[in-house]
DRENKERO-143921 format. One record per residue: y, x, z of N, C-alpha, C, O in turn. Coordinates in steps of 0.2 Angstrom, whole numbers, padded with zeros to 4 digits, always signed. Layout:
YXZYXZYXZYXZ...
***
This chain:
+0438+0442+0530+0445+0443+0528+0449+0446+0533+0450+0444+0539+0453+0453+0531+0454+0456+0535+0461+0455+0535+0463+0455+0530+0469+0452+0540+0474+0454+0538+0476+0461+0538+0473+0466+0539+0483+0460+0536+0486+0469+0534+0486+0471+0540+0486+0468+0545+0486+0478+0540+0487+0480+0548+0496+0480+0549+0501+0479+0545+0496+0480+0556+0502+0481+0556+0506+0487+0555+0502+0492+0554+0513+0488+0555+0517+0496+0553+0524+0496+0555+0527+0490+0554+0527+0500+0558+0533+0502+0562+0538+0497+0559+0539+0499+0553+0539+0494+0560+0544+0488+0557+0543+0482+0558+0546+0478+0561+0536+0482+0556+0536+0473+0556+0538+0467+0562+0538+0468+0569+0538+0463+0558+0540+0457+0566+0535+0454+0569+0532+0451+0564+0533+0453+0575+0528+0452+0580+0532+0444+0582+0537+0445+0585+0530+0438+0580+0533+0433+0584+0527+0431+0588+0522+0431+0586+0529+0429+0595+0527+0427+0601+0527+0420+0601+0533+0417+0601+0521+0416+0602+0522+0409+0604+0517+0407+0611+0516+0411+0615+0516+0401+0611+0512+0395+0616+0508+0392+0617+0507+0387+0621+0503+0393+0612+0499+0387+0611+0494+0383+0616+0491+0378+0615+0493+0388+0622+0492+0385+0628+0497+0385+0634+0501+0381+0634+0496+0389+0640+0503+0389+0645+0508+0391+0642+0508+0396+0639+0513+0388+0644+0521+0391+0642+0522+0398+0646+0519+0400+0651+0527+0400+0642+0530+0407+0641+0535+0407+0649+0538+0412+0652+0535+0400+0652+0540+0400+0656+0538+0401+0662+0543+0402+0667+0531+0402+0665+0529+0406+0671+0529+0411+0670+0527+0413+0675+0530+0415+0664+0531+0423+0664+0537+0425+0668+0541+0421+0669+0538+0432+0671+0545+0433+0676+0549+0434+0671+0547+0432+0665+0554+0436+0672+0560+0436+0665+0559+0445+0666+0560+0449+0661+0559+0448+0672+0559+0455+0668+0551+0458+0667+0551+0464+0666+0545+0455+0667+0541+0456+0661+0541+0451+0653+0538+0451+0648+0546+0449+0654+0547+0446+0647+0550+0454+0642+0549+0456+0637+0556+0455+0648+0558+0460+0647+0555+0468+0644+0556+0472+0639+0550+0468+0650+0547+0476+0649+0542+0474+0642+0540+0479+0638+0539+0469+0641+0534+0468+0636+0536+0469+0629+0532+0471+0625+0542+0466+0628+0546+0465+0623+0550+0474+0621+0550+0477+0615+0552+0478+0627+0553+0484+0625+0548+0489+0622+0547+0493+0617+0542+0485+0628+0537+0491+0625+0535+0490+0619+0534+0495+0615+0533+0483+0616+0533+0483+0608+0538+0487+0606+0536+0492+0603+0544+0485+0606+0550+0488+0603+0548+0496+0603+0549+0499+0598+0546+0501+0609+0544+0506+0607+0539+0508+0601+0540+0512+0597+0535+0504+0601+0529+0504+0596+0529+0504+0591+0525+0505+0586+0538+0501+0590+0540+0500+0581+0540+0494+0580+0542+0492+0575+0538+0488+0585+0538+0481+0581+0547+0478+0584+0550+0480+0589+0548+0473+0579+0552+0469+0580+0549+0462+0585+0544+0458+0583+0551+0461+0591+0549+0452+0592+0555+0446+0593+0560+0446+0596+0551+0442+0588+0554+0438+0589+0550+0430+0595+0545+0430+0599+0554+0426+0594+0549+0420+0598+0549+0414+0594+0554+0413+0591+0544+0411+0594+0543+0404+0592+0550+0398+0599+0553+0399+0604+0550+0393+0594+0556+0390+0596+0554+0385+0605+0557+0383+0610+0548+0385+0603+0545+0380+0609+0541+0384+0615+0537+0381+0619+0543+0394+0614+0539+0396+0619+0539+0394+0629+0534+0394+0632+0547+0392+0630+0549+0390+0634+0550+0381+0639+0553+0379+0644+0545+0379+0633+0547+0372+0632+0539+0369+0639+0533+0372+0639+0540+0365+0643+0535+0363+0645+0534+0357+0650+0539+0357+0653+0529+0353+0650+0529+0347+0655+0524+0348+0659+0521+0353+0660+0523+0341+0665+0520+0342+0671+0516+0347+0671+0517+0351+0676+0511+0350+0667+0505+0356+0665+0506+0361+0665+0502+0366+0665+0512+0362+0663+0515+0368+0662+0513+0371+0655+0511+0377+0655+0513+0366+0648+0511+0367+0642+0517+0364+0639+0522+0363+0642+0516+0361+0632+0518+0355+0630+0515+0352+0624+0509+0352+0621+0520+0348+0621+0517+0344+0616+0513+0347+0608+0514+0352+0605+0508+0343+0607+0503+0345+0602+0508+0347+0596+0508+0352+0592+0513+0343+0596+0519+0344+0590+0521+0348+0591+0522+0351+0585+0524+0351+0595+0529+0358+0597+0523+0365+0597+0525+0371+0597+0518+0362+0597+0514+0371+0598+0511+0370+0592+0509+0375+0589+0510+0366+0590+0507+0367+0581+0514+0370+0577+0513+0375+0573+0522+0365+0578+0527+0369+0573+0527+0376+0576+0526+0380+0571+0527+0378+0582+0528+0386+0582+0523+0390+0579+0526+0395+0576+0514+0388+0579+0509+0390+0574+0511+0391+0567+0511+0396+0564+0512+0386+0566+0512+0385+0557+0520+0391+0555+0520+0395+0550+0526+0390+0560+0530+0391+0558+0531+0400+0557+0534+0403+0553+0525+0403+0563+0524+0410+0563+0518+0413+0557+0516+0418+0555+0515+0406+0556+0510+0408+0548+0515+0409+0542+0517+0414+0539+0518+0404+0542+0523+0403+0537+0528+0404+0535+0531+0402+0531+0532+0410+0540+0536+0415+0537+0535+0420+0536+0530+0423+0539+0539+0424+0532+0535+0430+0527+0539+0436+0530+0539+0441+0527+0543+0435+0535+0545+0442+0538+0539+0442+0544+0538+0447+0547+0535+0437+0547+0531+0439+0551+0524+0442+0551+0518+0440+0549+0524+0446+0553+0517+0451+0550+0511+0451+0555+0507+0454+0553+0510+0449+0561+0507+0449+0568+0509+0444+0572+0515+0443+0572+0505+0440+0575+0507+0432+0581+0503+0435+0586+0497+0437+0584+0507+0436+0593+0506+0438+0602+0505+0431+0603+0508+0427+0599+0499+0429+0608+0501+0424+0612+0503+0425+0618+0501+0430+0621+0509+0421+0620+0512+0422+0626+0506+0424+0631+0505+0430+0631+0502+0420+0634+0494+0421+0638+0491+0415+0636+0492+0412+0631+0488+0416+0642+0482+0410+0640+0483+0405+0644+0488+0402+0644+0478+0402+0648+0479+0396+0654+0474+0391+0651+0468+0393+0652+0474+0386+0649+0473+0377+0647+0475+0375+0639+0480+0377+0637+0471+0370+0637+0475+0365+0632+0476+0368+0624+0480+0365+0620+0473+0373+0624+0473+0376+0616+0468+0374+0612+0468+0374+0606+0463+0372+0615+0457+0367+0611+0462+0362+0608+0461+0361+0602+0467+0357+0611+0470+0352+0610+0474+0351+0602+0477+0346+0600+0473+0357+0599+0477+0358+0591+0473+0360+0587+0475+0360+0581+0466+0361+0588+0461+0362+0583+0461+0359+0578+0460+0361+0572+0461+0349+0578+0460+0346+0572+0469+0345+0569+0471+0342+0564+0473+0347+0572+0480+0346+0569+0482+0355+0566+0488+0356+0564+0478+0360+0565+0479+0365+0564+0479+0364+0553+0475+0360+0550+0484+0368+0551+0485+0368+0545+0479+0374+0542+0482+0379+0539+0473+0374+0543+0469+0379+0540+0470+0382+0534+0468+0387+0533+0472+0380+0530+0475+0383+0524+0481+0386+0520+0481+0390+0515+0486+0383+0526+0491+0386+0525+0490+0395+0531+0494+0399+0533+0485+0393+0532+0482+0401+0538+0479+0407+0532+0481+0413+0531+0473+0403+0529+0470+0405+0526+0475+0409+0519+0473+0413+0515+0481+0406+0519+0486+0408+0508+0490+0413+0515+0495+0416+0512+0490+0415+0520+0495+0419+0526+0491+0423+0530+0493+0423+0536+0487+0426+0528+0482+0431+0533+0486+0434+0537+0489+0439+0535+0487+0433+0543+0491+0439+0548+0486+0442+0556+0480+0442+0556+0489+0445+0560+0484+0448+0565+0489+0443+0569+0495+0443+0570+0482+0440+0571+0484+0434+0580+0478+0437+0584+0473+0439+0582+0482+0436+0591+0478+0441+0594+0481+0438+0602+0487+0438+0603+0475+0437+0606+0475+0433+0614+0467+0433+0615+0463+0435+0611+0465+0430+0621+0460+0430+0623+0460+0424+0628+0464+0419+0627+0453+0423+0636+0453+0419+0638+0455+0411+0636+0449+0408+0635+0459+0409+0634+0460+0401+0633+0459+0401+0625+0456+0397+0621+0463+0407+0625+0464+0408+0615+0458+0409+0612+0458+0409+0606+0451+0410+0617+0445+0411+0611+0447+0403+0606+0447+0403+0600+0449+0398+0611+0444+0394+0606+0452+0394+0598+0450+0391+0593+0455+0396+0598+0461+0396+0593+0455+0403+0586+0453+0402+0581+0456+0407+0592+0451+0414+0589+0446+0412+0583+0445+0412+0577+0443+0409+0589+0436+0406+0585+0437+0401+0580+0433+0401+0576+0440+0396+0580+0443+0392+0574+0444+0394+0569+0441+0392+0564+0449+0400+0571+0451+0401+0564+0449+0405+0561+0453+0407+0556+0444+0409+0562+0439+0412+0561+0436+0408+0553+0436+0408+0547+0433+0404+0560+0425+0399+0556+0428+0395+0552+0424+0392+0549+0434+0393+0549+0439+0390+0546+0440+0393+0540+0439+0389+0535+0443+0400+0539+0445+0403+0534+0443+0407+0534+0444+0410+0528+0437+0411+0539+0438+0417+0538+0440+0424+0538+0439+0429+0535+0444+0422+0542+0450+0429+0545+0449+0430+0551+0448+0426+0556+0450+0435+0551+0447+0441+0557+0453+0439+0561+0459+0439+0559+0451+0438+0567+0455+0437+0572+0455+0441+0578+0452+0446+0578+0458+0442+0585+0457+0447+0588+0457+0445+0595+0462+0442+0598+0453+0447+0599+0451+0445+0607+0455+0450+0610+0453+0456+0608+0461+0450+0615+0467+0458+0614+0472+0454+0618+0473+0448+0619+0475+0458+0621+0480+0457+0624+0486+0451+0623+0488+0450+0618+0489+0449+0627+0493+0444+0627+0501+0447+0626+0502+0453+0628+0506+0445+0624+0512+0448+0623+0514+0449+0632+0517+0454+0634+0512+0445+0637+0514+0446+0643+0509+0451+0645+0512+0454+0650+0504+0453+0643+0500+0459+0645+0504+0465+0644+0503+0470+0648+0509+0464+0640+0514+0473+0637+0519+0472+0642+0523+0476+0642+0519+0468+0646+0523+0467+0654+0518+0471+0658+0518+0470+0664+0514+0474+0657+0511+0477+0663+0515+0485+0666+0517+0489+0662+0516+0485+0670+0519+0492+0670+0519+0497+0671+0523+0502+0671+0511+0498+0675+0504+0502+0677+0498+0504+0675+0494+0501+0679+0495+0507+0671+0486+0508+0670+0488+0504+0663+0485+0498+0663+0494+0506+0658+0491+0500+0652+0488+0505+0645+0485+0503+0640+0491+0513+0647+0488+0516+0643+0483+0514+0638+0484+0513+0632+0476+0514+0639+0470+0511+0635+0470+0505+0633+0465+0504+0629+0475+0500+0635+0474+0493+0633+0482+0493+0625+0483+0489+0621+0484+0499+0627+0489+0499+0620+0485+0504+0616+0490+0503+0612+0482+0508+0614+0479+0514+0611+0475+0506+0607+0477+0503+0602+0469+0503+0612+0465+0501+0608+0467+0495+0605+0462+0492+0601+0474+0491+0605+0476+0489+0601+0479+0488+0595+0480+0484+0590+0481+0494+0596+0484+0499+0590+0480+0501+0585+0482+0500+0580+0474+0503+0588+0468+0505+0586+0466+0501+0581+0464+0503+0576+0466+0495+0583+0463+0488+0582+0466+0484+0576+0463+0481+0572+0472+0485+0577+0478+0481+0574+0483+0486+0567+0487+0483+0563+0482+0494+0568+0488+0496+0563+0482+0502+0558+0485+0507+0555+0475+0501+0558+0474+0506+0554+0465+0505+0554+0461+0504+0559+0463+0506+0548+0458+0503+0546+0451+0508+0545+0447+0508+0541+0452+0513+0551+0447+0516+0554+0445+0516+0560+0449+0514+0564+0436+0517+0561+0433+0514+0565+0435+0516+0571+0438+0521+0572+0432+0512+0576+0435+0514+0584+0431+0513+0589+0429+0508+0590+0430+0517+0593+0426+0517+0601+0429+0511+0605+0434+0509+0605+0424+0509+0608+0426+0504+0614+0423+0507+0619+0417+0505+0621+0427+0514+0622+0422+0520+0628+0425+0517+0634+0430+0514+0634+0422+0518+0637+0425+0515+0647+0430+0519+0647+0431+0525+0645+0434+0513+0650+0441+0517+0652+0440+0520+0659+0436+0517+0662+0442+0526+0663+0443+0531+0666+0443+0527+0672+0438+0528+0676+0448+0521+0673+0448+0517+0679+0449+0509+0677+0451+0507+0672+0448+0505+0681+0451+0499+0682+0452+0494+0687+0449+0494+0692+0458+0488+0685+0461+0486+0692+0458+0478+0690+0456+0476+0685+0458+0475+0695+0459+0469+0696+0465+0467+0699+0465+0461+0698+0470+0467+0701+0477+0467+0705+0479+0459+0702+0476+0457+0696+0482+0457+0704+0488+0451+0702+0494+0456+0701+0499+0457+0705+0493+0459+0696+0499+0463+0693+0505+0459+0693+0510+0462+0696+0506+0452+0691+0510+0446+0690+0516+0447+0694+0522+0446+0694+0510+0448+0700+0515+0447+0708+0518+0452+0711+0524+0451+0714+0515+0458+0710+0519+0464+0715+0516+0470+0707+0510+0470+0706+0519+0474+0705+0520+0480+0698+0518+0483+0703+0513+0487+0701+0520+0485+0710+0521+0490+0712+0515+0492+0716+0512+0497+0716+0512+0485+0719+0503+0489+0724+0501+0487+0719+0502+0482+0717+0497+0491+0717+0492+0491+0714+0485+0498+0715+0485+0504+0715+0479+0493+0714+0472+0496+0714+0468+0501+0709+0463+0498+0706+0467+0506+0707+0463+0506+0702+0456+0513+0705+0456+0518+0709+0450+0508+0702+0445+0511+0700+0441+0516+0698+0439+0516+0692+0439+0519+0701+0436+0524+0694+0431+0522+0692+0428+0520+0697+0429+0523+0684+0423+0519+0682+0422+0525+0676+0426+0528+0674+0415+0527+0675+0411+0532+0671+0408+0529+0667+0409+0532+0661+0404+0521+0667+0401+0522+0664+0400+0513+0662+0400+0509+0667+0399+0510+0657+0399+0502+0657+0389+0501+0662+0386+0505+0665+0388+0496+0660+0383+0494+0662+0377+0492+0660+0377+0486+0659+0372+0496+0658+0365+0496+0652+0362+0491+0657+0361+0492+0663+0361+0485+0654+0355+0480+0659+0347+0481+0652+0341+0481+0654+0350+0482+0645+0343+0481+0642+0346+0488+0637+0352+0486+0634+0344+0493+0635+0344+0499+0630+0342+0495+0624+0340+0490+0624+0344+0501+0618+0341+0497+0612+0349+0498+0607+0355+0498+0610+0348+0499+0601+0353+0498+0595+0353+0494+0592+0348+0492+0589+0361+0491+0589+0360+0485+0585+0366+0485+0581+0371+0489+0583+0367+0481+0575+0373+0480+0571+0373+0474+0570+0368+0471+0568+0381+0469+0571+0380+0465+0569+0387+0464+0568+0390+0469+0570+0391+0456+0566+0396+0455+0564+0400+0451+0574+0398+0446+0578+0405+0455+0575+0407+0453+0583+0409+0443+0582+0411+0440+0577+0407+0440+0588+0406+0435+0588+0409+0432+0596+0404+0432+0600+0413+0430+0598+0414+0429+0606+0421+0429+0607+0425+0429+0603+0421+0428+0613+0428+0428+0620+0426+0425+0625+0420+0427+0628+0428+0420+0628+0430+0417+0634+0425+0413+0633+0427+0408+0630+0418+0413+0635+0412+0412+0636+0412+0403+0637+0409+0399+0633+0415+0401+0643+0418+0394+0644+0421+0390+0639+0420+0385+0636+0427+0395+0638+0429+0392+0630+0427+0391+0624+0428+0387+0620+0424+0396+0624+0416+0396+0618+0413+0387+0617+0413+0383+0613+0410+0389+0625+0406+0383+0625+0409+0377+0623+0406+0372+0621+0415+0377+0624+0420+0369+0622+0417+0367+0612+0417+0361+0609+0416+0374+0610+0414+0372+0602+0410+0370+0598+0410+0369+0592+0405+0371+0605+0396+0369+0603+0397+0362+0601+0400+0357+0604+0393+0362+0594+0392+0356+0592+0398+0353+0589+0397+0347+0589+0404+0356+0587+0409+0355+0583+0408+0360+0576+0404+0364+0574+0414+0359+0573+0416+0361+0567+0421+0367+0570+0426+0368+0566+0420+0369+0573+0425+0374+0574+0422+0381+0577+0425+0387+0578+0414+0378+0579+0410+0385+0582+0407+0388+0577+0403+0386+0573+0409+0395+0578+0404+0401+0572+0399+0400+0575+0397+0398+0580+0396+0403+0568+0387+0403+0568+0388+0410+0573+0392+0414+0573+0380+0410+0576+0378+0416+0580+0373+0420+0575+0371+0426+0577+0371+0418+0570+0368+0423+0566+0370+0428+0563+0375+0428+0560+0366+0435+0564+0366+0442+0567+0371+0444+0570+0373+0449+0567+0376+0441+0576+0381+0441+0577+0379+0445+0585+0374+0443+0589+0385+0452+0586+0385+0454+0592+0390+0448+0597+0396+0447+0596+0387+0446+0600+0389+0442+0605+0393+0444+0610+0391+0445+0615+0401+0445+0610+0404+0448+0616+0404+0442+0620+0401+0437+0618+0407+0441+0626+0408+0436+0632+0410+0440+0638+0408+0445+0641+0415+0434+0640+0417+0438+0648+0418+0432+0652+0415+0427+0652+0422+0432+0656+0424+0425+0662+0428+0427+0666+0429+0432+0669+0434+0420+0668+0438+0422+0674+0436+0421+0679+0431+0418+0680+0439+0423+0684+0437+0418+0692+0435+0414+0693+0431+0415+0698+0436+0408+0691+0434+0399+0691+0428+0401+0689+0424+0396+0689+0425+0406+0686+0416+0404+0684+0411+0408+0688+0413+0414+0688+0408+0407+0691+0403+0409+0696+0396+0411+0693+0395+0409+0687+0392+0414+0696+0385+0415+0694+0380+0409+0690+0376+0409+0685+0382+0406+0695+0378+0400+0691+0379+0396+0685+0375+0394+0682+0387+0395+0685+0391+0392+0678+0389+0397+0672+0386+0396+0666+0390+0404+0674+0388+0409+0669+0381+0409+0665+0380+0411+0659+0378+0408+0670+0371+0406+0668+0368+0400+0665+0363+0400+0662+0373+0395+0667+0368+0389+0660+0372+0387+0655+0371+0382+0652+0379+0391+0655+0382+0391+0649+0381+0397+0645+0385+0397+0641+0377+0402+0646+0376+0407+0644+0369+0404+0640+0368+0406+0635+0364+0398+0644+0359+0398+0641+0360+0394+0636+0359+0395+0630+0363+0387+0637+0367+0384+0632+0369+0385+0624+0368+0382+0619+0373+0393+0625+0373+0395+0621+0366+0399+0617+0367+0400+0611+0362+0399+0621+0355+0405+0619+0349+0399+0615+0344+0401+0612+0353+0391+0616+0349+0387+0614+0351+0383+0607+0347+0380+0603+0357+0384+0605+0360+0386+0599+0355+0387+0591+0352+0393+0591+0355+0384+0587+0351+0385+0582+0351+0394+0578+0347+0397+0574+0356+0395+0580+0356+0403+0576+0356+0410+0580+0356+0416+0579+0355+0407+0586+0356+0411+0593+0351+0415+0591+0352+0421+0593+0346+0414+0589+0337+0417+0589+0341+0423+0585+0340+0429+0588+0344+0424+0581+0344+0431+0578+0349+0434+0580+0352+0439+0577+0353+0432+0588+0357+0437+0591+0355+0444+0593+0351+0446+0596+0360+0449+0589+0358+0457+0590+0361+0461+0595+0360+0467+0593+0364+0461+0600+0366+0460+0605+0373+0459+0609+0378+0457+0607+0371+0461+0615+0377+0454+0620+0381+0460+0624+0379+0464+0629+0388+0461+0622+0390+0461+0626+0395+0460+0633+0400+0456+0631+0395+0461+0639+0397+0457+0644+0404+0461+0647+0404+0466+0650+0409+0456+0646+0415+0459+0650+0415+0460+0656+0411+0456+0659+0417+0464+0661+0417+0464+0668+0420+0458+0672+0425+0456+0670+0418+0456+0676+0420+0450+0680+0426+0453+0684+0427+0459+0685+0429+0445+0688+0434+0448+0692+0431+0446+0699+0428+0440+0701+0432+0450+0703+0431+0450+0710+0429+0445+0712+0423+0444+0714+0434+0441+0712+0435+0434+0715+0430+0429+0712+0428+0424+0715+0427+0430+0706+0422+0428+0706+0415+0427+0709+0411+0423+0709+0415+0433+0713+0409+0434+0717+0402+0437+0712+0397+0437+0716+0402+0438+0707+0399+0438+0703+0394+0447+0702+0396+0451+0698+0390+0448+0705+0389+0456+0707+0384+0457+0699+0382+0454+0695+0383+0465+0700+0380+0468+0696+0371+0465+0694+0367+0463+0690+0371+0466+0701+0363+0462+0702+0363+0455+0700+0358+0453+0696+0367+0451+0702+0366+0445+0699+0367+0444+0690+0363+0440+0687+0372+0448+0687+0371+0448+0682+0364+0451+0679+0361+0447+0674+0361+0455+0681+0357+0459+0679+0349+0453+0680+0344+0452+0676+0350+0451+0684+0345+0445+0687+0344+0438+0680+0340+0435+0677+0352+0438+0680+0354+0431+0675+0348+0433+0668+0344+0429+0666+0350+0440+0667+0348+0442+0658+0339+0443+0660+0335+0441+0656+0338+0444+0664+0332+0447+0664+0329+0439+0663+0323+0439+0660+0331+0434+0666+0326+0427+0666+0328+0422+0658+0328+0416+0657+0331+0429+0654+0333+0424+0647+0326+0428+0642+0328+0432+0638+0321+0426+0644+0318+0429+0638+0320+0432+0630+0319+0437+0627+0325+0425+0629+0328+0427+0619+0332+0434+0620+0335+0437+0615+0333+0437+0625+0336+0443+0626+0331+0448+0627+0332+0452+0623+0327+0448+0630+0323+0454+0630+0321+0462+0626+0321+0467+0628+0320+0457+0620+0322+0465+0614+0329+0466+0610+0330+0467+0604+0334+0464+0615+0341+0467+0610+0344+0470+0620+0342+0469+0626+0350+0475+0613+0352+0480+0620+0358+0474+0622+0360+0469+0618+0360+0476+0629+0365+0470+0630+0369+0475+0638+0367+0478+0642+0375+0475+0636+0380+0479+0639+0384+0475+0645+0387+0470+0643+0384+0477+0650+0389+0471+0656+0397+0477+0657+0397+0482+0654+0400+0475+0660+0404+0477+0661+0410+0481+0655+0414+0485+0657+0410+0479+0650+0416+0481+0645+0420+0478+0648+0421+0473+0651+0426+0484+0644+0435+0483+0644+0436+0478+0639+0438+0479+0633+0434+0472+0643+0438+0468+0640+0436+0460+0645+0431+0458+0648+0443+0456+0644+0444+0452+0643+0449+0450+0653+0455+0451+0653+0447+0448+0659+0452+0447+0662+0454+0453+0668+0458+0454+0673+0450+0456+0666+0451+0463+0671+0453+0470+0666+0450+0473+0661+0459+0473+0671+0463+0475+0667+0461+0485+0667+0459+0487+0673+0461+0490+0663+0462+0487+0655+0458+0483+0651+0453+0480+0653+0462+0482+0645+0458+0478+0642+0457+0481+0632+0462+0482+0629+0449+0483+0630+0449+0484+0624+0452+0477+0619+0451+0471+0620+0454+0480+0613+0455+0473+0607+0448+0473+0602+0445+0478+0600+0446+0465+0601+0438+0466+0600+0441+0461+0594+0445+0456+0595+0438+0463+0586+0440+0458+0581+0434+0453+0579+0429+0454+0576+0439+0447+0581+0431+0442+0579+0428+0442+0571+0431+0440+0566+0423+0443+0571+0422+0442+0563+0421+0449+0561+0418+0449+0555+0422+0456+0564+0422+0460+0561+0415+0465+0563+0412+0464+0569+0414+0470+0560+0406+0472+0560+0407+0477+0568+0412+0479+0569+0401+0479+0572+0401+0484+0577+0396+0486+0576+0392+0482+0574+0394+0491+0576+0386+0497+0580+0387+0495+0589+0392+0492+0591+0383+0496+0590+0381+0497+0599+0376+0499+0599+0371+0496+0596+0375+0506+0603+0369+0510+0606+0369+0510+0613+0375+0510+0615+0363+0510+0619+0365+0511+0626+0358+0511+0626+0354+0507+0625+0356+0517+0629+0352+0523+0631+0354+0524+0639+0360+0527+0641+0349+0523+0646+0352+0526+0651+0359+0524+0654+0361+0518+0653+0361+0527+0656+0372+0527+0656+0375+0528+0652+0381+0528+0653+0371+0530+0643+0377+0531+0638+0377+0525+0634+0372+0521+0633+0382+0524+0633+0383+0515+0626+0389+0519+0623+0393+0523+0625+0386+0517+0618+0393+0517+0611+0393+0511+0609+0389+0507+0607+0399+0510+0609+0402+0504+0603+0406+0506+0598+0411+0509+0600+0405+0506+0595+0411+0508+0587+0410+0499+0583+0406+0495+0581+0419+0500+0583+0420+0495+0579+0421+0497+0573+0425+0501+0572+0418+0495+0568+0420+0494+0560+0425+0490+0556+0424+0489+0551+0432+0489+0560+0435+0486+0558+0438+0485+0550+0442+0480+0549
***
C-alpha cells in the first residue's frame, strides 16, 4: 500500500518518537523548516517534540499521542522524524496499527526509526520510507541529492535511480555548517555482480536485529536487503548480525544486499566488508552492492520499505531503479 504522494501545499507535521527535537540548534530548526517551506510544504510539529527527560527522549504516552495525532489528522499528508537516537522500539506494542492502516501517509526517518519503518510496514502494509530526518533539511551544504531523491521518493509515482552521488561527507555537520569535507565518489562498490528484483526490505541493520523473532519483523522473502550502520558498529558487530540475520527462515530467498557506506569512525574498511561477504556462502549467487547513499553518511538516498527495486552491478557499473 502506497500513500499519496505528496504536492505543494500539504502539511508535513514533525515529531519524536525517539530523541527529542531539543538537541537540534534552534537555527537548524530554522533552516530545515524554511527549506521544506521552499518545497511547498507546510510544517507543523507534534505537541511533545520538545519535551524530554534524563535520556533525552520521553514518555511512551507523549510519543504515541504525537504518532497517532499526526495519523489522525486529515490536513496532515506526510510525518518527518525529528532524528533518530534510542528508544523507538519502546511504542511498537502501544502503536494504533489500525488507525495507521484507515490513514495511509508518507513517514519517513532512518537509523533508530528502522524499527517504526519496519512495524508498520509488516503491520499494515504501508510503504514506508528509510530518508532523511526533518533535522536533515538543517543541513546547509552538499544537500542537493539527499532532497532530489526525496522528492523523487515521496511526490510522484515514477521510477527512480539510486546513482552515486558525485561526492560525500562524513562531517558532524551538527557542529560547525561551515568546515566541511566532501569526497569525490564515481562509483558504489560491486563486492558480488549479478541482477535481481525484489520487494526493498531494510534500514538500520542493528535495529533490524531488535525484531528477529518478534511480530514486528518483515519476512525476507524475495526481499532486496538494504542495511547500513553507524559508528557504534564495528566489523565484527556487522558481521554476526549480519549473519544472524542470513539465519532467518526466509533469508534463503534473499535476491540481493545492498550496503550503506559506513562512517569513518567506524573503522570499517572496504576490504573488511568485502571479507565479511565473501565468508557468508548464502550470499554467493546474488549481486550485493556496499557503499550506497544511504543511511548515516551524508547524502543520503530515500529507499521505500515495502516497495519493488531492479539492481544490476557489472564491474563499476550498478543500477538501482526503484519502482515505487
Amino acid at each position: 500500500m502506497l500513500p499519496n504522494r505528496l504536492s505543494p501545499g500539504d502539511e508535513i507535521r514533525v515529531i519524536a518518537p525517539s530523541t527529542s527535537m531539543a538537541v537540534i540548534k534552534g537555527k537548524q530548526v530554522e533552516l530545515a523548516t524554511e527549506r521544506l517551506n521552499q518545497l511547498g510544504f507546510t510544517v507543523t510539529f507534534g505537541k511533545h517534540v520538545e519535551d524530554h527527560d534524563e535520556f533525552f527522549t520521553t514518555s511512551i504516552e507523549q510519543r504515541i499521542e504525537d504518532l497517532h495525532d499526526a495519523f489522525r489528522d486529515p490536513n496532515v499528508k506526510g510525518i518527518l522524524t525529528a532524528l533518530g537516537g534510542y528508544h523507538a522500539n519502546q511504542l511498537l506494542n502501544y502503536i494504533d496499527y489500525d488507525l495507521i492502516q484507515k490513514n495511509p501517509k508518507v513517514f519517513c526517518g532512518y537509523s533508530d526509526i528502522t524499527a517504526l519503518n519496519a512495524a508498520i510496514y509488516q503491520k499494515t502494509g504501508l510503504v514506508t520510507y528509510s530518508g532523511p530526518f526533518f533535522s536533515t533539511f538543517g543541513v546547509k551544504y552538499g544537500i542537493d541529492y539527499t532532497l532530489q531523491s526525496f522528492l523523487e521518493a515521496v511526490t510522484n509515482d515514477a521510477p527512480y535511480e539510486v546513482n552515486p552521488s558525485p561526492v560525500w561527507s562524513d562531517d558532524k555537520w551538527y557542529l560547525d555548517q561551515e568546515e566541511r569535507t566532501f569526497i569525490e565518489q564515481e562509483n558504489y562498490l560491486v563486492i558480488h555482480e549479478g541482477e535481481a528484483e525484489g520487494k526493498l526490505i531494510g534500514g538500520n541493520l542493528s535495529t533490524l536485529h531488535l525484531l528477529q523473532g518478534t511480530e514486528y519483523m518483515p519476512s525476507l522473502k524475495d526481499c532486496i536487503l538494504f542495511i547500513e550502520e553507524d559508528n557504534e558498529a564495528h566489523i565484527h558487530s556487522f558481521d554476526r548480525v549480519l549473519q544472524s540475520m542470513l539465519q532467518l527462515p526466509d533469508a534463503a530467498s534473499i535476491r540481493g544486499i545492498l550496503i550503506g557506506r559506513f562512517q569513518k569512525d567506524s573503522n570499517v574498511t572496504e576490504a573488511a566488508i568485502k571479507r565479511v561477504i565473501e565468508t557468508k556462502t548464502e550470499l554467493k549467487n546474488i549481486p550485493v552492492i556496499a557503499n550506497v547513499n544511504f543511511g548515516h553518511v551524508q547524502p543520503i538516498a530515500t529507499i521505500p520499505m515495502g516497495a519493488n527495486a531492479a539492481i544490476s552491478a557489472k564491474g563499476t557499473t550498478t543500477t538501482i531503479t526503484i519502482n515505487a
